[in-house]
C-alpha positions in Angstrom: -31.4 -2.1 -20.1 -34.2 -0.4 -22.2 -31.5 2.4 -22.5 -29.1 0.0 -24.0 -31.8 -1.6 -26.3 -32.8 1.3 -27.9 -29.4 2.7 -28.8 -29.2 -0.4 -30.1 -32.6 0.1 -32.4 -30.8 3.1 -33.7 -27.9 2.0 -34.7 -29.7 -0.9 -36.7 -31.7 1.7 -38.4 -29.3 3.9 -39.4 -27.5 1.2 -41.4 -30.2 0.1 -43.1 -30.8 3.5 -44.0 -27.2 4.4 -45.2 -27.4 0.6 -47.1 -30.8 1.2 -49.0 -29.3 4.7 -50.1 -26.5 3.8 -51.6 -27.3 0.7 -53.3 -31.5 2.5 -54.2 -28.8 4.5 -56.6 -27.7 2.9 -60.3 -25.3 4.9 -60.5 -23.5 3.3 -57.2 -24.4 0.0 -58.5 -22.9 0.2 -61.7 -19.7 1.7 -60.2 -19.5 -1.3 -57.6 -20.6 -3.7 -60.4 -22.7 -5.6 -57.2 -25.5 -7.3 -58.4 -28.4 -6.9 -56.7 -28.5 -11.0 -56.1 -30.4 -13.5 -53.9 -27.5 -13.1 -51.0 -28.0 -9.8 -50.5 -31.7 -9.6 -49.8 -31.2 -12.7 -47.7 -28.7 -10.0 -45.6 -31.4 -7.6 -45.1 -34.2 -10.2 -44.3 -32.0 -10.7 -41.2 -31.5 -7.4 -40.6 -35.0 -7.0 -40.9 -35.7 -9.6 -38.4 -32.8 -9.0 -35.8 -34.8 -5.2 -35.6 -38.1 -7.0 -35.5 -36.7 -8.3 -32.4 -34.8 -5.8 -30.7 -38.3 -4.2 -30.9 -40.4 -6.8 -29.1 -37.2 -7.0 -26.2 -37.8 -3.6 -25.9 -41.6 -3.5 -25.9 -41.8 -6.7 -23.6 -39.3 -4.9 -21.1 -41.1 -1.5 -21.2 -44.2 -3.3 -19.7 -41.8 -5.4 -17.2 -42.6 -8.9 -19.2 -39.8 -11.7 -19.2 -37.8 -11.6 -22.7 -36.6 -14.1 -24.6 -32.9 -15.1 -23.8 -32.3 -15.5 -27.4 -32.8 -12.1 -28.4 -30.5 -11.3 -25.3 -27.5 -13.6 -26.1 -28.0 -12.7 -30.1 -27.2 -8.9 -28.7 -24.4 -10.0 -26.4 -24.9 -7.4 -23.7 -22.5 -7.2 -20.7 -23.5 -9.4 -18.0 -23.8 -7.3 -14.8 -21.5 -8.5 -12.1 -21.6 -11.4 -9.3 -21.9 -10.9 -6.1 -18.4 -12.4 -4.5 -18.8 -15.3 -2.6 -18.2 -15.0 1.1 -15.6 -17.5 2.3 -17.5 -20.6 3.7 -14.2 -22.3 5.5 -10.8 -20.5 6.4 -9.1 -17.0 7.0 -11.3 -14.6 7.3 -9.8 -11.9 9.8 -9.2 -15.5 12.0 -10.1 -19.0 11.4 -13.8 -19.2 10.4 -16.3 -21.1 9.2 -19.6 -19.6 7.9 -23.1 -20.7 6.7 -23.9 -19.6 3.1 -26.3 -17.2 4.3 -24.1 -15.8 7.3 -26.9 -16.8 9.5 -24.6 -19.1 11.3 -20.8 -18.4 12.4 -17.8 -20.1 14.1 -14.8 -18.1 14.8 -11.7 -19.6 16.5 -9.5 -17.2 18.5 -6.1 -17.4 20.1 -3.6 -15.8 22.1 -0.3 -16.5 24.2 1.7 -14.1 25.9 4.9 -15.5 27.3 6.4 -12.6 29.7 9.7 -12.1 32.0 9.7 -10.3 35.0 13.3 -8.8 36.0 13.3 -6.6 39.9 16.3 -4.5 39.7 16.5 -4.1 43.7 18.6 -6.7 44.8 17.4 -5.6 48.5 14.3 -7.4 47.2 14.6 -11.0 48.2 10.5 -11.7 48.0 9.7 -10.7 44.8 12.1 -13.1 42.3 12.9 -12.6 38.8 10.8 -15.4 36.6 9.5 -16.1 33.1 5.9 -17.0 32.8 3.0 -17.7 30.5 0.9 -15.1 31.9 -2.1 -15.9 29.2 -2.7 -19.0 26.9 -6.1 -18.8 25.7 -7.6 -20.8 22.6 -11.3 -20.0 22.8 -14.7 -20.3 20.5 -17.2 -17.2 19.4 -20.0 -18.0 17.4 -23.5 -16.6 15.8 -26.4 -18.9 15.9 -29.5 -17.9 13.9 -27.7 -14.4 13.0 -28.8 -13.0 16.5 -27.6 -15.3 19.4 -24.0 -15.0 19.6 -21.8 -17.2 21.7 -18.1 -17.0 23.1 -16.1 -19.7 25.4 -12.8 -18.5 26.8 -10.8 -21.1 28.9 -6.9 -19.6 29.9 -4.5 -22.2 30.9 -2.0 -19.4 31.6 0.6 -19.7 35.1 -0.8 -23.1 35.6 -4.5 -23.1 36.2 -6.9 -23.9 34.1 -10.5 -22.0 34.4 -12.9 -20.8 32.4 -12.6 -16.6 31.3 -15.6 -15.9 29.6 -18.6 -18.1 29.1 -21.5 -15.9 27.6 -24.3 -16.1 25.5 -25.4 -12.6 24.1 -29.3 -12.2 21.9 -28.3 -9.4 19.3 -31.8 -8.0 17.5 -30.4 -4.4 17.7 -27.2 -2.4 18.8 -28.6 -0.4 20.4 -30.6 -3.0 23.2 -28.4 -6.3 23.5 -29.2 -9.1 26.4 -26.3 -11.1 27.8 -25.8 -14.0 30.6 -22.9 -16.0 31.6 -19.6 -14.7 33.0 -18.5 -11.9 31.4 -16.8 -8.3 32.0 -19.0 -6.0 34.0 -20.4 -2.6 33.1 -18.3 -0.2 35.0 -14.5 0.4 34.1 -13.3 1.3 30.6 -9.8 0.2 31.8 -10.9 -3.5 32.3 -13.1 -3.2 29.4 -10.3 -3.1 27.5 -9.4 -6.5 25.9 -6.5 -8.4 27.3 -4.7 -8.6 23.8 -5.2 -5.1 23.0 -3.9 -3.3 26.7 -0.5 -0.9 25.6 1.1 -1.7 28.6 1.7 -5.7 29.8 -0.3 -5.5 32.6 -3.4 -2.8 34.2 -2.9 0.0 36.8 -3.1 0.0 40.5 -6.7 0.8 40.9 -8.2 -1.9 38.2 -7.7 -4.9 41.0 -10.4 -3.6 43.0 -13.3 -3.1 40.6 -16.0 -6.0 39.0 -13.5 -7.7 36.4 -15.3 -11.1 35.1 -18.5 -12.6 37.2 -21.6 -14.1 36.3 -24.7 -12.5 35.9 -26.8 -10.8 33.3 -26.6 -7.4 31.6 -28.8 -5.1 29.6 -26.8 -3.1 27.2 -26.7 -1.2 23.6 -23.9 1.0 21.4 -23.4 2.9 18.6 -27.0 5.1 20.0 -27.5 8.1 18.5 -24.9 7.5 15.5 -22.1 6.0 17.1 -22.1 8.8 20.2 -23.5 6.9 23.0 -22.9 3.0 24.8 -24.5 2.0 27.7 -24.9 -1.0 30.2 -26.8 -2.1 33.5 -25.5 -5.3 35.0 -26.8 -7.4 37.9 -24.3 -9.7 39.3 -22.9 -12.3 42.2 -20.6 -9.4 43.5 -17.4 -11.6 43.6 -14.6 -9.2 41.7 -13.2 -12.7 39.3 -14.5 -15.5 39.8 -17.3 -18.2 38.9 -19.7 -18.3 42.1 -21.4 -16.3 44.9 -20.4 -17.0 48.1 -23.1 -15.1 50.0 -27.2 -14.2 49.4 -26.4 -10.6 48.3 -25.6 -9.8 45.0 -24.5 -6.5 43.0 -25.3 -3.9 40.3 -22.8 -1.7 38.0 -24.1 0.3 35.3 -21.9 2.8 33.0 -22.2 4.8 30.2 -20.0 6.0 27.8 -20.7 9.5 25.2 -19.3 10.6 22.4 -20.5 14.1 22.0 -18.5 15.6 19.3 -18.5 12.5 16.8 -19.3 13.4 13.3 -20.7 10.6 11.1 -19.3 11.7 7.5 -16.3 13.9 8.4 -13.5 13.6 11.0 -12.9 16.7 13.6 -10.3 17.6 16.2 -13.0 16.3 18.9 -14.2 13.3 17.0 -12.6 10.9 19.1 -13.4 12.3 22.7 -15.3 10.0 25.2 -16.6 11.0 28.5 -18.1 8.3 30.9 -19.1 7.2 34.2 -19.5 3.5 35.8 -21.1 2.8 39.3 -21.8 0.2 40.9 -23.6 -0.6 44.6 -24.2 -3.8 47.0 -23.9 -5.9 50.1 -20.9 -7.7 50.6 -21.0 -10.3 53.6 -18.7 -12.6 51.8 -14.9 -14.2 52.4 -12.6 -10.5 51.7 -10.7 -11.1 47.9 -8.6 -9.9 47.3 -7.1 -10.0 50.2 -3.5 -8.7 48.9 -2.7 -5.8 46.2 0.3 -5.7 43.6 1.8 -3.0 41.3 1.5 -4.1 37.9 5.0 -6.0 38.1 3.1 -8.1 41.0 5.1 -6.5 44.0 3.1 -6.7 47.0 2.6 -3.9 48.8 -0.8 -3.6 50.7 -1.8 -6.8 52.6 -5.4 -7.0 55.0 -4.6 -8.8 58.4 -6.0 -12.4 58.7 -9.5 -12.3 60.0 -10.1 -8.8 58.2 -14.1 -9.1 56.2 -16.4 -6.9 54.6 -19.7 -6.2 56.2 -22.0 -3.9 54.9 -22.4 -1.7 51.8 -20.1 -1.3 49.4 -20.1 1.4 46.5 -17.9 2.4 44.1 -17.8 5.5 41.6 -15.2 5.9 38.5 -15.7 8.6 35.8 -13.2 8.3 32.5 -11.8 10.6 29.9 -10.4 8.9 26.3 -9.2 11.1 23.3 -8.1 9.5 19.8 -6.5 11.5 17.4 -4.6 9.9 14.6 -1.8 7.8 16.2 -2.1 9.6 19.8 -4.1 8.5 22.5 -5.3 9.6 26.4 -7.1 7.4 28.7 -7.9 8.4 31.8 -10.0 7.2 34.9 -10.7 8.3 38.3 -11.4 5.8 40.8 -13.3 6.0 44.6 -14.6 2.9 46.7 -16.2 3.0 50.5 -16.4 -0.3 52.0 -17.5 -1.3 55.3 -15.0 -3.9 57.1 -14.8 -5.7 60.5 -11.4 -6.6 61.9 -10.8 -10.0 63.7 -12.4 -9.9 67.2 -9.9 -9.2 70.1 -9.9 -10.9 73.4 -12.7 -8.5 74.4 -14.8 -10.0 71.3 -15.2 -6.6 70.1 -14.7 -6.2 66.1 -15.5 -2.3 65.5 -17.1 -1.2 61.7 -14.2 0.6 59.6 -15.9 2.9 56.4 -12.5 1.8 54.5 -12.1 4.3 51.5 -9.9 4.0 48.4 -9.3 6.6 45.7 -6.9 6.1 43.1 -6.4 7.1 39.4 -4.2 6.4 36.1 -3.5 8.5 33.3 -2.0 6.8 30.4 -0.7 8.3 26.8 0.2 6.3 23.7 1.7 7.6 20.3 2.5 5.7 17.2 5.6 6.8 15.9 5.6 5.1 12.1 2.2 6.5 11.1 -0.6 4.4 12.0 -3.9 5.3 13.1 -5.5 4.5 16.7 -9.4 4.1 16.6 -9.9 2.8 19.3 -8.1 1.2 22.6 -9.5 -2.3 21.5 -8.0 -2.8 18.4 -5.3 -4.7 16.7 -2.5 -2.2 15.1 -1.9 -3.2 11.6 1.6 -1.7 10.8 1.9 0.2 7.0 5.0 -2.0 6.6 4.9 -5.0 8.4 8.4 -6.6 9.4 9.1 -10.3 7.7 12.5 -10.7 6.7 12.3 -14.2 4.8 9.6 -12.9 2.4 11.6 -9.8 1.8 9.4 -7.3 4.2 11.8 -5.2 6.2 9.6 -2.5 7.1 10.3 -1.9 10.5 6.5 -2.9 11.6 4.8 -0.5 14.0 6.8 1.2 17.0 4.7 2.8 20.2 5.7 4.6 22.9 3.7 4.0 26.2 4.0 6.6 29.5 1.6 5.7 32.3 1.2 7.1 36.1 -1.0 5.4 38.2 -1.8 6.0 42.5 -4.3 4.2 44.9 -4.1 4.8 48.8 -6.5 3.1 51.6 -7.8 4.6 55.1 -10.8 5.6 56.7 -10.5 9.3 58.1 -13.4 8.4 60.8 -11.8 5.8 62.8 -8.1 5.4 61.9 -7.5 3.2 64.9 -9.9 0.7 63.4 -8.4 0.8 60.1 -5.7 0.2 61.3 -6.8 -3.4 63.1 -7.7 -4.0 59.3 -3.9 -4.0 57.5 -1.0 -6.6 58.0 1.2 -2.8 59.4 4.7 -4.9 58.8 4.1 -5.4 55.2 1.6 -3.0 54.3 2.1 0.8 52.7 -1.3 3.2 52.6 -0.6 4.4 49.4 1.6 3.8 46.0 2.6 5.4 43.0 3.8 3.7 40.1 5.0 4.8 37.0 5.6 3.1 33.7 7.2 3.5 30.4 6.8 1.4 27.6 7.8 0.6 24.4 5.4 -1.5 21.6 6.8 -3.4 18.3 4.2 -4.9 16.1 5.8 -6.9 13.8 2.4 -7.4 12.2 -0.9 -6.9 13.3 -0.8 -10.5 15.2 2.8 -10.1 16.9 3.8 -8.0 19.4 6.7 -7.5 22.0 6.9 -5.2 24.8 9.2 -3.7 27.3 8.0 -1.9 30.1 10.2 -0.3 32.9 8.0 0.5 35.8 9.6 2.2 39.2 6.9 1.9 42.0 7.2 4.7 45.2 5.6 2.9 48.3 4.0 5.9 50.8 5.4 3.9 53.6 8.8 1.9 53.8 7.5 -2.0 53.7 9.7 -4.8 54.2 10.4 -6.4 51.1 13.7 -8.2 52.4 15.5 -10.0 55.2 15.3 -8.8 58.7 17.1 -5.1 59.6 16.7 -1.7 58.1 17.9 -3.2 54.3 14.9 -5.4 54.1 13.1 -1.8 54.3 12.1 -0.9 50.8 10.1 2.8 49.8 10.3 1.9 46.3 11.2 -0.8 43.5 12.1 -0.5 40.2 10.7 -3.7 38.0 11.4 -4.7 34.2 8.8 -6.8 32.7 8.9 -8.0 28.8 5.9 -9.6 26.9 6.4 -11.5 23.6 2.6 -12.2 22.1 0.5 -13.7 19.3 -3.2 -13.6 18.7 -5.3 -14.4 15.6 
């Protein structure tokens, strides 16, 4: 501002000075034939005055004093520019609604996912081709005194109503956050992924058996160290999905997640590389759930026998490797579980302890064929030319190929025998393989259809049919499609 003034100041003074010479000259006058008249020395008594002025704004701002908004509107300098107002009520990224101040926040959030499920194994008369509504969710997430933040999440997908997430997080700093309710635990980055956000339509084989949503409380933080580290430490009922403890013991998980090659400023071939590790340890007296696992196309193919119950420790271990780099991705996960189990008693009464052990792992790739960017595994893709016919938009949207292999298998190496008092033997396999290939359109960054084609490879022949060797089945092959909106 003083800058501004002072050019000003000069300018001023060099007119004067150019006026008084030429007209302090006779010789000028007489050639201009301008007498030197009462309107002229009222001019430069303005003059005079606006300098007079311009002086005392600059003076009065030199020693920070207010100055008089008549000398500022006489000069007409630029007004610096307003803030822009945030939006109070409407779209902002989602339906909002926001205090002035952001202090306070209410975000509305919704997704459907309407899905077909096709078996190509005719053989196959238990599992039958269906459409479903495998999700409908319209849910609330909301800031209360800019650090207690709030989400409600009830699904009334396939039929039952019940509530997903109801949590209530106290947000001073990133880096330690508090949160109780029912919420995802702190231990796989698979099922940490959001619902809306997972490339294929459903999880692998080995996220049924870890924590998914229970209540309890967690102590966690992100973005440590500039962005490179996220951790969390939950305590929790120990039921895998569901709303209340069925027993006195409850569970801890705890995981952490680096990033030790992220660069804050510049991007490098190792930027988006995440290593991590989730545990978690506990009792478990309680009712066995699940008591039945499913390849992601929900063929059954592992099944406890009735009267099977955990009764002892359980512990579980699962380290995880995810690389992002431009439109390719890698997630990764290893999973291992020992569980003691009791079988039903037999006619003796005897119900021998079974250490039951599971290891498993997926490794899944996505690539983004029309040029986006993936930044994270969480995140909605936002094609570069979105696809909208009526408003004259026929980009083709974002295409995404999806390749996924997946394996779990159950046993204890100790004491077979008793293991095998644990499984339903008619209908049960030890181990299965699935694999998946996908395909992703985004229409735009709300829409999405997929197509998965998944072939599943049983380690044992189970019967999926009628009775005789053609009920027998050591493998399926499934087609599953999954139209979707979220905002």
């Amino acid at each position: 501002m003083c800058s501004s003034l002072s050019s000003i100041v000069c300018c001023f003074s060099l007119a004067l000075a150019l006026f008084f010479g030429r007209f302090a000259c006779p010789e000028a006058l007489a050639q201009e034939g301008t007498p030197l008249g009462k309107p002229l020395e009222t001019r430069i008594q303005e003059l005079e005055e606006t300098v007079r002025r311009l002086e005392q704004a600059k003076s009065a701002l030199a020693d920070d004093k207010p100055v008089d908004p008549s000398v500022l509107s006489a000069i007409n300098l630029p007004e610096e520019p307003k803030a822009k107002t945030p939006i109070l009520a409407g779209w902002d990224n989602g339906f909002i609604l926001r205090s002035p101040n952001d202090d306070f926040k209410l975000r509305i959030t919704g997704q459907i996912q309407s899905d077909y499920r096709d078996y190509l194994d005719h053989n196959d008369t238990t599992d039958v081709p269906s459409f479903l509504v495998r999700r409908a969710r319209l849910g609330i997430e909301a800031t209360v005194l800019k650090y207690y933040e709030f989400r409600l999440l009830p699904d009334f997908g396939q039929g039952t109503p019940r509530i997903v997430d109801s949590y209530f997080n106290i947000h001073y700093w990133d880096a330690l956050q508090f949160e109780v309710g029912k919420f995802k635990q702190a231990f796989s980055f698979e099922q940490l992924i959001q619902d809306r956000f997972v490339p294929t339509v459903e999880r692998s084989l080995i996220d049924q058996l870890g924590p998914q949503r229970d209540v309890g409380l967690m102590v966690h933080g992100q973005k440590l160290f500039d962005d490179r580290l996220d951790y969390g430490v939950t305590v929790y009922n120990g039921v895998q999905n569901g709303d209340q403890d069925s027993d006195r013991n409850k569970e801890m998980s705890a995981r952490v997640a680096i990033r030790p090659f992220k660069q804050s400023e510049s991007e490098g071939l190792l930027d988006g590389l995440q290593l991590g590790l989730g545990g978690t340890w506990g009792n478990d007296t309680s009712p066995l759930a699940p008591t039945i696992y499913r390849t992601p196309a929900n063929v059954a193919w592992f099944r406890y026998a009735t009267g099977a119950r955990p009764d002892g420790v359980r512990w579980r271990l699962s380290p995880e490797l995810v690389y992002l780099n431009g439109p390719f991705s890698l997630t990764s996960q290893y999973y291992h579980e020992s569980r003691d189990m009791r079988p039903a008693a037999d006619k003796k009464g005897i119900e021998p302890l079974s250490e039951v052990k599971a290891n498993g792992f997926f490794v899944m790739t996505t690539l983004l064929v029309t040029g986006e960017n993936r930044t994270s595994m969480s995140q909605n893709i936002d094609p570069l030319r979105p696809f909208n016919p009526r408003d004259g938009l026929l980009g083709p949207g974002a295409w995404e190929l999806v390749g996924r292999v997946s394996h779990l298998e159950f046993g204890d190496d100790d004491n077979p025998a008793a293991f095998t008092r644990l499984i339903n033997r008619a209908t049960t396999s030890r181990a299965a393989t699935e694999m998946t290939s996908g395909f992703n359109w985004y229409l735009n960054k709300f829409v999405r259809v997929q197509f998965n084609w998944e072939y599943a490879r049983f380690g044992d022949a189970i019967r999926l049919g009628g009775a005789g060797p053609g009920g027998l089945r050591d493998h399926q092959n499934s087609f599953v499609t999954r139209l979707q909106i979220v905002f």
